[in-house]
C-alpha positions as a printed NumPy array, in Angstrom:
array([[-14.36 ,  35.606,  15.172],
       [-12.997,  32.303,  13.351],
       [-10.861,  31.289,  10.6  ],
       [-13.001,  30.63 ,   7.871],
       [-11.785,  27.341,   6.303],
       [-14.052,  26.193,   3.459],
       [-13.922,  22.128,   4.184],
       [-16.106,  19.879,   1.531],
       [-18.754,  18.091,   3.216],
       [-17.433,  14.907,   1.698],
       [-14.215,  14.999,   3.023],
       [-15.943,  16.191,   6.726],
       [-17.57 ,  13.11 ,   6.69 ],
       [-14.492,  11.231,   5.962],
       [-13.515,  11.797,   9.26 ],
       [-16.673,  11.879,  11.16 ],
       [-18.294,   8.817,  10.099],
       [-17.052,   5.329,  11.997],
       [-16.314,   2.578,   9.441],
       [-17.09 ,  -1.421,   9.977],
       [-14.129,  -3.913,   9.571],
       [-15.01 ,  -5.335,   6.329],
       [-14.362,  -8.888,   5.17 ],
       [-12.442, -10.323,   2.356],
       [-15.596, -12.635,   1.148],
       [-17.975, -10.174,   0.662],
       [-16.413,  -6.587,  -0.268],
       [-13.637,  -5.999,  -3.111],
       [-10.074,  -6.616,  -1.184],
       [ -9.142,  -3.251,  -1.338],
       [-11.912,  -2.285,   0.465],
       [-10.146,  -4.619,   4.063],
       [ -6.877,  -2.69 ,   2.92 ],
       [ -8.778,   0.675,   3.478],
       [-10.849,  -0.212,   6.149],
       [ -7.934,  -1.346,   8.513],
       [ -6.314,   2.093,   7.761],
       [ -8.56 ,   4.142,   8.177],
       [ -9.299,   2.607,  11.604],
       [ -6.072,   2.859,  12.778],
       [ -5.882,   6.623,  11.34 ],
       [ -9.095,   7.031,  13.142],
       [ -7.852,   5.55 ,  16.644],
       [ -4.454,   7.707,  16.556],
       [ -2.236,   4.05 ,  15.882],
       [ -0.871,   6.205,  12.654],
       [ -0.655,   9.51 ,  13.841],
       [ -0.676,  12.641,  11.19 ],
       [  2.302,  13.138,   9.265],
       [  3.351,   9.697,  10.071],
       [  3.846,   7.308,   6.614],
       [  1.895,   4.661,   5.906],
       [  3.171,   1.209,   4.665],
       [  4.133,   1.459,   1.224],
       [  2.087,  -0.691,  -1.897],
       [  4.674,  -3.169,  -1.69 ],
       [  4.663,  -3.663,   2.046],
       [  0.524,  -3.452,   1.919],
       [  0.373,  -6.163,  -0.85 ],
       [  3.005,  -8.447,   0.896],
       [  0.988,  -8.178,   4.155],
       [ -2.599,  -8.562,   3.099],
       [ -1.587, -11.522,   0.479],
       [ -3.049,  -8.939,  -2.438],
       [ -1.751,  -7.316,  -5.711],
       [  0.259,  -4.063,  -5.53 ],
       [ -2.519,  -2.822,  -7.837],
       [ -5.099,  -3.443,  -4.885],
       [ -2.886,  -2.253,  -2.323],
       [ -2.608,   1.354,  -4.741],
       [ -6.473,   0.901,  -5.212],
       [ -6.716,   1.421,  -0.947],
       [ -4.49 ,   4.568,  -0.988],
       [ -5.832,   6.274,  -3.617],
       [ -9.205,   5.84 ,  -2.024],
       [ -7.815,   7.007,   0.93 ],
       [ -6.156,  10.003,  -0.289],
       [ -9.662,  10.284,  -1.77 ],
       [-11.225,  10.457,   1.126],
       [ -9.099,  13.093,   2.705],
       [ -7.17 ,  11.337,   5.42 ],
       [ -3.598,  11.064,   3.934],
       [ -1.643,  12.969,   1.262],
       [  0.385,  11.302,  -1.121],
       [  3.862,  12.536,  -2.228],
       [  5.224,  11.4  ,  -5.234],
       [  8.864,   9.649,  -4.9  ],
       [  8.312,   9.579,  -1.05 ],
       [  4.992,   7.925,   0.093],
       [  1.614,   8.2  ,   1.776],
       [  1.37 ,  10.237,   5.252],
       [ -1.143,  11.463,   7.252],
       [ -3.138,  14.051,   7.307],
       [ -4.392,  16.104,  10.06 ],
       [ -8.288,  16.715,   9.826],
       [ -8.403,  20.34 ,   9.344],
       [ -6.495,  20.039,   6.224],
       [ -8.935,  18.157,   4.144],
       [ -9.69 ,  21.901,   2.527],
       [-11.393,  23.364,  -0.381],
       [-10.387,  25.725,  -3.273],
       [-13.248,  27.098,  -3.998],
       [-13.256,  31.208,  -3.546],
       [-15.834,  32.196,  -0.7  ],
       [-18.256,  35.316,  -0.901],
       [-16.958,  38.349,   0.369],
       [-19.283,  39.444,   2.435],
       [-16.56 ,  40.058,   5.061],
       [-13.142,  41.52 ,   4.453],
       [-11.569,  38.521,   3.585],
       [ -8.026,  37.512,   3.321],
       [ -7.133,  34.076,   1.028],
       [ -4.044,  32.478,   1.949],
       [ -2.515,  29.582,  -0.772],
       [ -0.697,  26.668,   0.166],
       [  1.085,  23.7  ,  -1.996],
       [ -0.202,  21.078,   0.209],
       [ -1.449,  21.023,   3.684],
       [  0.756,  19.762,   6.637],
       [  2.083,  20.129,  10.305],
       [  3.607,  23.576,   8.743],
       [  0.991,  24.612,   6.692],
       [ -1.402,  24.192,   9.752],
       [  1.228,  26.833,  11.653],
       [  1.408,  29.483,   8.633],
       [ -2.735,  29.46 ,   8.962],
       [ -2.643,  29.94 ,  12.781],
       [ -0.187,  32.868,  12.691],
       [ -2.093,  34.52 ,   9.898],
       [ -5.298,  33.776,  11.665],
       [ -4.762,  34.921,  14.803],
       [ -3.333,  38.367,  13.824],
       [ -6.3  ,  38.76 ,  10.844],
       [ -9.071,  38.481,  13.57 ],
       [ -7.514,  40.931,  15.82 ],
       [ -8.124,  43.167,  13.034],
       [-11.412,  42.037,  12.193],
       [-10.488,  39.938,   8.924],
       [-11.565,  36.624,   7.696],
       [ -8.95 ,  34.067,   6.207],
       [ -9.855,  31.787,   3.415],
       [ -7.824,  28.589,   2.981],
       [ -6.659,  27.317,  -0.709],
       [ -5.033,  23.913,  -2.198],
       [ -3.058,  24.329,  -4.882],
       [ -1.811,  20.932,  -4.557],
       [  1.435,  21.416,  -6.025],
       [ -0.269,  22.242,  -9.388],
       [  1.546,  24.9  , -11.501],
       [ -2.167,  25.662, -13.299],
       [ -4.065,  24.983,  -9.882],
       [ -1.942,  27.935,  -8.629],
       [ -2.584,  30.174, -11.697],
       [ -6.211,  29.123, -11.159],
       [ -6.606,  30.713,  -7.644],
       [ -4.065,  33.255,  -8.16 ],
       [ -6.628,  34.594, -11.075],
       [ -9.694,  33.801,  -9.102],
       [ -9.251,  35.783,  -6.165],
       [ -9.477,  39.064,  -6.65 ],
       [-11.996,  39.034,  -9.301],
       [-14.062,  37.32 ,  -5.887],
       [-13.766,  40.507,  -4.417],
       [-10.882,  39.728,  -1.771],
       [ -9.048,  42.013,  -0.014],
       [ -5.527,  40.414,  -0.516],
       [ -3.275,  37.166,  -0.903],
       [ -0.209,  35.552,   0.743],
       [  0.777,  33.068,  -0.994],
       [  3.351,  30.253,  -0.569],
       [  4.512,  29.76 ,  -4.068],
       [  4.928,  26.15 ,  -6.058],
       [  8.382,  27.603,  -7.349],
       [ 10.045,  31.089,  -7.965],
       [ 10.196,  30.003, -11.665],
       [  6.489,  29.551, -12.243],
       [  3.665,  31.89 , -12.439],
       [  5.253,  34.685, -12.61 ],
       [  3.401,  36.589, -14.981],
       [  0.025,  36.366, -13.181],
       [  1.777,  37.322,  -9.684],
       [  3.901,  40.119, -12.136],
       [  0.189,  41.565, -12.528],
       [ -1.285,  41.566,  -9.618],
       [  1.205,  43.752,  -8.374],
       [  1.487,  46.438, -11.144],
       [ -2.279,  46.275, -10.447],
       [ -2.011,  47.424,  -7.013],
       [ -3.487,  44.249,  -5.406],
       [ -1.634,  43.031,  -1.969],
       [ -0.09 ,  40.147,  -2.128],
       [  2.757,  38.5  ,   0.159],
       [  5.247,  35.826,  -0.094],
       [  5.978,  32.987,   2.181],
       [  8.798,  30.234,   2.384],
       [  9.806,  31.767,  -0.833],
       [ 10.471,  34.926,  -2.479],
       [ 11.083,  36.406,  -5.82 ],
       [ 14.136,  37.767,  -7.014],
       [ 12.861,  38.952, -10.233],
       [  9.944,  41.127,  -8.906],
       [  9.272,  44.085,  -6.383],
       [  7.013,  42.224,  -3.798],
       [  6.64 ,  41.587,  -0.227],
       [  8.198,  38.048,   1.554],
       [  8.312,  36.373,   4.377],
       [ 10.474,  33.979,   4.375],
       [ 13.263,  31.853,   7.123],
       [ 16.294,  32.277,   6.984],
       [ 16.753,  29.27 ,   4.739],
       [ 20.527,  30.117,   4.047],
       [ 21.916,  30.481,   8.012],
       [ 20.17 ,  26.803,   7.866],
       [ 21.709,  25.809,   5.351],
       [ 25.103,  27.013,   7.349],
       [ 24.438,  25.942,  10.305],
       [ 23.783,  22.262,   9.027],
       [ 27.556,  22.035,   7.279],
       [ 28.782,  23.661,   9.804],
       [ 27.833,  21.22 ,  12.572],
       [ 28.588,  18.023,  10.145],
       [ 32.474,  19.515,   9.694],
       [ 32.305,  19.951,  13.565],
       [ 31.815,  16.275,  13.717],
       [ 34.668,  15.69 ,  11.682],
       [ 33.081,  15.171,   8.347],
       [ 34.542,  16.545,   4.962],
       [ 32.989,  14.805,   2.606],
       [ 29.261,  16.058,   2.669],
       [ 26.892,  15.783,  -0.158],
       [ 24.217,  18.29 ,  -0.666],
       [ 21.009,  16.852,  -1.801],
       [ 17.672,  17.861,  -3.482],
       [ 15.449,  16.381,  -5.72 ],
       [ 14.801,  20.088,  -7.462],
       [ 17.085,  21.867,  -9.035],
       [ 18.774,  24.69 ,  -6.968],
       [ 17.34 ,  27.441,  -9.289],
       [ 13.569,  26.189,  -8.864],
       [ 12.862,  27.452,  -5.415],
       [ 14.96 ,  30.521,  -3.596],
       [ 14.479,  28.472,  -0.387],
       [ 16.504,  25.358,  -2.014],
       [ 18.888,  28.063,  -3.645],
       [ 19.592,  29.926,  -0.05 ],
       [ 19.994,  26.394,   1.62 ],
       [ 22.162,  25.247,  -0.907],
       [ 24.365,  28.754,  -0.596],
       [ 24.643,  28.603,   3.142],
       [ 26.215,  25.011,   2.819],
       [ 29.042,  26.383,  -0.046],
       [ 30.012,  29.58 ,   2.797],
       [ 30.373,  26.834,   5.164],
       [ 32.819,  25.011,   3.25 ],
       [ 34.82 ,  27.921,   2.066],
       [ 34.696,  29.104,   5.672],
       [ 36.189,  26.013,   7.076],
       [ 38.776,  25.779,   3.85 ],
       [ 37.213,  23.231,   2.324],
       [ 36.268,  22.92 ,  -1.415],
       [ 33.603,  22.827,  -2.766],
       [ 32.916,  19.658,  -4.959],
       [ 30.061,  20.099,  -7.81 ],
       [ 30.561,  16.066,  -7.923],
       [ 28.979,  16.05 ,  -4.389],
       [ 25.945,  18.391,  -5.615],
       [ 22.798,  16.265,  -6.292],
       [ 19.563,  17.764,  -7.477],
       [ 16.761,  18.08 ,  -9.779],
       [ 16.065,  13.916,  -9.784],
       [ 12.533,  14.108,  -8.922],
       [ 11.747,  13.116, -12.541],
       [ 12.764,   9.506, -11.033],
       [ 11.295,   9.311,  -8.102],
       [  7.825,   7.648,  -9.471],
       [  6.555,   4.601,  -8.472],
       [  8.784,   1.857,  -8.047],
       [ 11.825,   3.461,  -9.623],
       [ 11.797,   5.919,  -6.309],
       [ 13.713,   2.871,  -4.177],
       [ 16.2  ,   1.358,  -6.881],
       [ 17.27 ,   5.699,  -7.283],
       [ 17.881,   6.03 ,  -3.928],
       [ 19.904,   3.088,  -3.469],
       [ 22.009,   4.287,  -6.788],
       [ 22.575,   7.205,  -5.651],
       [ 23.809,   6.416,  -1.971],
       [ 25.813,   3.452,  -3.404],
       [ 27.65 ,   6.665,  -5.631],
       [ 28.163,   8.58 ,  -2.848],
       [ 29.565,   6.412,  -0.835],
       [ 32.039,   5.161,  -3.824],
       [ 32.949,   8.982,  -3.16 ],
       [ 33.854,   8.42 ,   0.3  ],
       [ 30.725,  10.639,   1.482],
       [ 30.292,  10.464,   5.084],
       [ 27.608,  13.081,   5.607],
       [ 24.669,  13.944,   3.555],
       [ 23.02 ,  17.724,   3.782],
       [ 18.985,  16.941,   2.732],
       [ 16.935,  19.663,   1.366],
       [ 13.968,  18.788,   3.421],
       [ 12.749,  15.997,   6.249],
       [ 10.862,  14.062,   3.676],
       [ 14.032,  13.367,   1.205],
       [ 16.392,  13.048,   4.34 ],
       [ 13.368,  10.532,   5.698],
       [ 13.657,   8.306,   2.316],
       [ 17.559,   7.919,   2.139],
       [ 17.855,   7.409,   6.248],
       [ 15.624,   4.52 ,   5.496],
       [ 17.303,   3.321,   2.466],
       [ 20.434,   3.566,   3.395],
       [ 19.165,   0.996,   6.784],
       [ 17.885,  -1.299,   4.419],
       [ 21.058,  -1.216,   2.414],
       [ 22.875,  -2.605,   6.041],
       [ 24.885,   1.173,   6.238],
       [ 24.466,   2.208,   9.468],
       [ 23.077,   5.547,  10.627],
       [ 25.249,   7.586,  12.101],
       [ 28.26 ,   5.429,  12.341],
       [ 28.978,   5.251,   8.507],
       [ 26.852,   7.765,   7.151],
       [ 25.359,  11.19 ,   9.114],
       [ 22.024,  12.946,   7.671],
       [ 20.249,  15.647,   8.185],
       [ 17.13 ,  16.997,   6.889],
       [ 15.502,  20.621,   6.962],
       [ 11.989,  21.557,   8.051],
       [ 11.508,  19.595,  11.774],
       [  8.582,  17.898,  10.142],
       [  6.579,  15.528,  12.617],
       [  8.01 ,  12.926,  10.572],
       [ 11.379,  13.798,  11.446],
       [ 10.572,  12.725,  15.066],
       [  9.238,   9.227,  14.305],
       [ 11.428,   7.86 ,  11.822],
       [ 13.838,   4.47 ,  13.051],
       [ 16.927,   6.916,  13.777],
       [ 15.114,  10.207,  14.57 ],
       [ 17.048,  13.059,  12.297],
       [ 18.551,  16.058,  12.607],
       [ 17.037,  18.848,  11.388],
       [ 16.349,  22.512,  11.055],
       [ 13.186,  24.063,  13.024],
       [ 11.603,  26.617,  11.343],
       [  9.356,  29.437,  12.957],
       [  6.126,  29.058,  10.431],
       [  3.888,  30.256,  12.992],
       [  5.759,  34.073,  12.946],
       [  6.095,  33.652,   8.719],
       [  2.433,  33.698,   9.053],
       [  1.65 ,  36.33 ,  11.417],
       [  4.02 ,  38.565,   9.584],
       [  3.17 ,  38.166,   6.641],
       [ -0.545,  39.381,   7.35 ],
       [  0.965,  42.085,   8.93 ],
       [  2.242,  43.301,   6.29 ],
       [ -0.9  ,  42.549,   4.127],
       [ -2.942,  44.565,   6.377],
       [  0.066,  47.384,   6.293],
       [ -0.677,  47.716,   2.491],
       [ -4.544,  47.421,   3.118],
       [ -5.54 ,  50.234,   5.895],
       [ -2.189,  52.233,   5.357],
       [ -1.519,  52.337,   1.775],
       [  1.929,  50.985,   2.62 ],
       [  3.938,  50.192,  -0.557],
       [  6.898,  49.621,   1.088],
       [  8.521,  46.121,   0.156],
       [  9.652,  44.376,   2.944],
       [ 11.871,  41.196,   2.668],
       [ 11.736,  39.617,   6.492],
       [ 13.698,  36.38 ,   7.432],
       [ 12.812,  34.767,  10.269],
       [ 15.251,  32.907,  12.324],
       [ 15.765,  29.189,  12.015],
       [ 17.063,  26.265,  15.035],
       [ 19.255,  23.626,  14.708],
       [ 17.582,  20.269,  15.504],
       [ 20.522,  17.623,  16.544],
       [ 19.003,  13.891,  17.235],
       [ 20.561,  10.599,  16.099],
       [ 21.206,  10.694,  12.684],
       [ 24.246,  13.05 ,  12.69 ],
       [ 27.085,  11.916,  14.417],
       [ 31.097,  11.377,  13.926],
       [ 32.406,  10.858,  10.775],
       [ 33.701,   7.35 ,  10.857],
       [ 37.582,   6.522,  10.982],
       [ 39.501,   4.863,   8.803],
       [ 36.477,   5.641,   6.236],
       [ 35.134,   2.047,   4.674],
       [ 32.996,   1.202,   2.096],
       [ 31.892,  -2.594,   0.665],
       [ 29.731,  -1.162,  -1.752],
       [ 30.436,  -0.986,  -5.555],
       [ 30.3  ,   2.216,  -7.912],
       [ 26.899,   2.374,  -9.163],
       [ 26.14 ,   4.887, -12.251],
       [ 22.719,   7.075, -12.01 ]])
C-alpha cells in the first residue's frame, strides 16, 4: 500500500518535462533567468534545500533588472521547484513536495497530515507517519498550508466534513487557530500535534525536545568560553512553544553556569523587517548592535536565520568562528552547505511522525482518550561555526540603532 500524496499535474510536469536553453533575442529575459535554473535544478548543480542566488546577485549576473530577476523566481516557485521564504531567500525543493491541498475521497480510511511548508523535515514527518499508517492499513493524505493562518483554518475545517478518519497537524503557531482545533476536540475528532503543542488545550503532541536543545546549545558555547551569547528569533518567544522551550533551555543554561541573564541580548519578533531588500541592511544592524555589546556567540532559533547572519556577518569582514560563533537549530540540508558549515541541533522528525500516528490510530481502533505529550530526543550538531570565544574581545564596528 502507498502514501497517497495528491500532486497537481501541473506541478508533475514541472519536473518531468526537459526545458530548451532559451535566448535573450527571442523570449522575454526572464524567461534565460528561469531556464538556466531550472536546468541546473534539473541536473542536481543546485541540490534541494540549497539557496538560490538572490534578485540582486541574479540581476547583477545576467545584466537584467531586479524586477526580471524576481519575475524568474516567482515563476519558478510557480512551477513548483523552489520555495520562497520571506526575509531569507529562494531554496530548493525536493520533487515530492510540489503537493496539493485539496481533500481526497475517502474511500479508504484515510489519515490527512498538515504541514507549513514542505522540506527535508517535512519529507521525514510524512515517512514516519506513512510507514506506520500502512502497517495498519491506512492511507495518508498530504496538505500545504503554506504558512497561511486562513489556509490552515481552511483544511483544518475541511477535513472531517471529507469524511477522514483523523489529523496531525504541525501547527503555523500555538497562538492561532485555536478555536477551530478547540472544536475538533470537544467534538471527539483525533487530532495530534507535531513540532508544537498547545498549552492552552487538552490534546495530543509530539513534539522534540526543543528545550534540552535549547540547553545543550548554551551550554556548549559557555564551554567554549563564551559569555556573551545572544539568543535570536525573528518570532516572538510566545508565538510558537517550540521557540518558547528553545528560548527556556538557553536561560537554565545561563543560570546553571552563574551567568545572567541579559533581556538586552534577547532578539525576536523582527520578521516584520525581513521583506525584500530591507532583510540585508536588518541583519547587518542588528549584528553591528551586538557586537557593540561585546557578543561573541549567537544562539539562532533555526538553520535558516543562523544561515542569513553566518553569511552576513562574512560579508561584513567578521570572521566565523574566530570573532563571532553561531549556531542554528533544525540540521537542515542547508546547514551542511553553507561557506562555514554550522552547528546545529538534529532533530528525530522521522519518530515525531511515526508517533504521532500512533497515537492517532490509539484514539481510532481503541477509543484511547488519553493525552499524551511525547518529546523526542534531540543531537547536538558541532561543525565550524562554533568555536572559542576570541581573547582580548575586539570590535571596529560602530553602534548601530535597530
Amino acid at each position: 500500500m502507498l502514501v497517497y500524496i495528491f500532486i497537481s499535474n501541473c506541478l508533475r510536469d514541472a519536473w518531468t518535462t526537459g526545458s530548451d536553453v532559451l535566448e535573450l533575442d527571442s523570449k522575454p529575459l526572464y524567461m534565460k533567468i528561469l531556464s538556466d535554473l531550472k536546468e541546473k535544478i534539473k541536473s542536481g548543480e543546485y541540490v534541494p534545500e540549497q539557496q538560490l542566488p538572490t534578485e540582486v546577485e541574479l540581476a547583477m549576473q545576467y545584466g537584467v533588472s531586479r524586477i526580471t530577476s524576481k519575475r524568474a523566481l516567482i515563476e519558478l516557485e510557480r512551477e513548483g521547484m523552489i520555495y520562497r521564504k520571506r526575509g531569507s531567500g529562494s531554496y530548493v525543493k525536493y520533487p515530492e513536495d510540489a503537493v496539493d491541498t485539496a481533500i481526497p475521497n475517502a474511500t479508504h480510511p484515510i489519515i490527512a497530515m498538515i504541514l507549513p511548508y514542505m522540506a527535508t523535515s517535512e519529507l521525514d514527518y510524512i515517512k514516519g507517519a506513512h510507514d506506520y499508517l500502512d502497517s495498519k492499513g491506512y492511507y495518508l493524505s498530504i496538505h500545504n498550508s503554506n504558512w497561511k493562518k486562513e489556509k490552515e483554518k481552511e483544511i483544518l475545517a475541511k477535513v472531517p466534513k471529507s469524511g477522514l478518519s483523523g489529523i496531525i497537524v504541525y501547527p503555523i503557531s500555538t497562538i492561532s487557530n485555536i478555536d477551530v482545533i478547540n472544536a475538533l476536540y470537544w467534538n471527539d475528532y483525533p487530532i495530534v500535534t507535531i513540532d508544537q503543542y498547545f498549552d492552552s488545550l487538552p490534546i495530543s503532541s509530539v513534539v522534540s525536545d526543543n528545550f534540552e536543545g535549547g540547553y545543550m546549545t548554551a551550554k556548549r558555547l559557555i564551554e567554549l568560553g563564551h559569555e556573551r551569547i545572544a539568543f535570536v528569533s525573528s518570532v516572538s518567544i510566545e508565538y510558537r512553544s517550540s521557540v518558547r522551550d528553545r528560548y527556556l533551555g538557553y536561560c537554565k543554561a545561563l543560570k546553571d553556569h552563574k551567568m545572567s541573564i541579559d533581556s538586552d541580548l534577547v532578539l525576536t519578533d523582527f520578521y516584520r523587517e525581513l521583506s525584500g531588500a530591507n532583510a540585508q541592511g536588518f541583519y547587518k544592524s542588528l549584528i553591528a548592535k551586538l557586537r557593540h555589546m561585546k557578543v561573541t556567540a549567537l544562539q539562532v532559533e533555526h538553520d535558516h536565520l543562523a544561515v542569513d547572519l553566518l553569511k552576513t556577518a562574512l560579508e561584513m569582514g567578521i570572521g566565523v568562528p574566530e570573532q563571532l560563533s553561531i549556531a542554528g537549530f533544525d540540521d537542515h540540508e542547508i546547514a551542511r552547505h553553507v561557506e562555514v558549515p554550522l552547528s546545529s541541533v538534529g532533530q528525530d522528525y522521522y519518530s515525531i511522525g511515526r508517533q504521532a500516528a500512533e497515537i492517532i490510530i490509539r484514539r481510532i481502533e481503541n477509543a484511547d482518550t488519553e493525552q499524551y505529550k511525547i518529546k523526542t530526543p534531540v543531537r547536538w550538531v558541532e561543525r565550524e561555526s562554533t568555536g572559542p570565544r576570541p581573547n582580548p574581545y575586539t570590535t571596529d564596528l560602530p553602534a548601530v540603532q535597530l
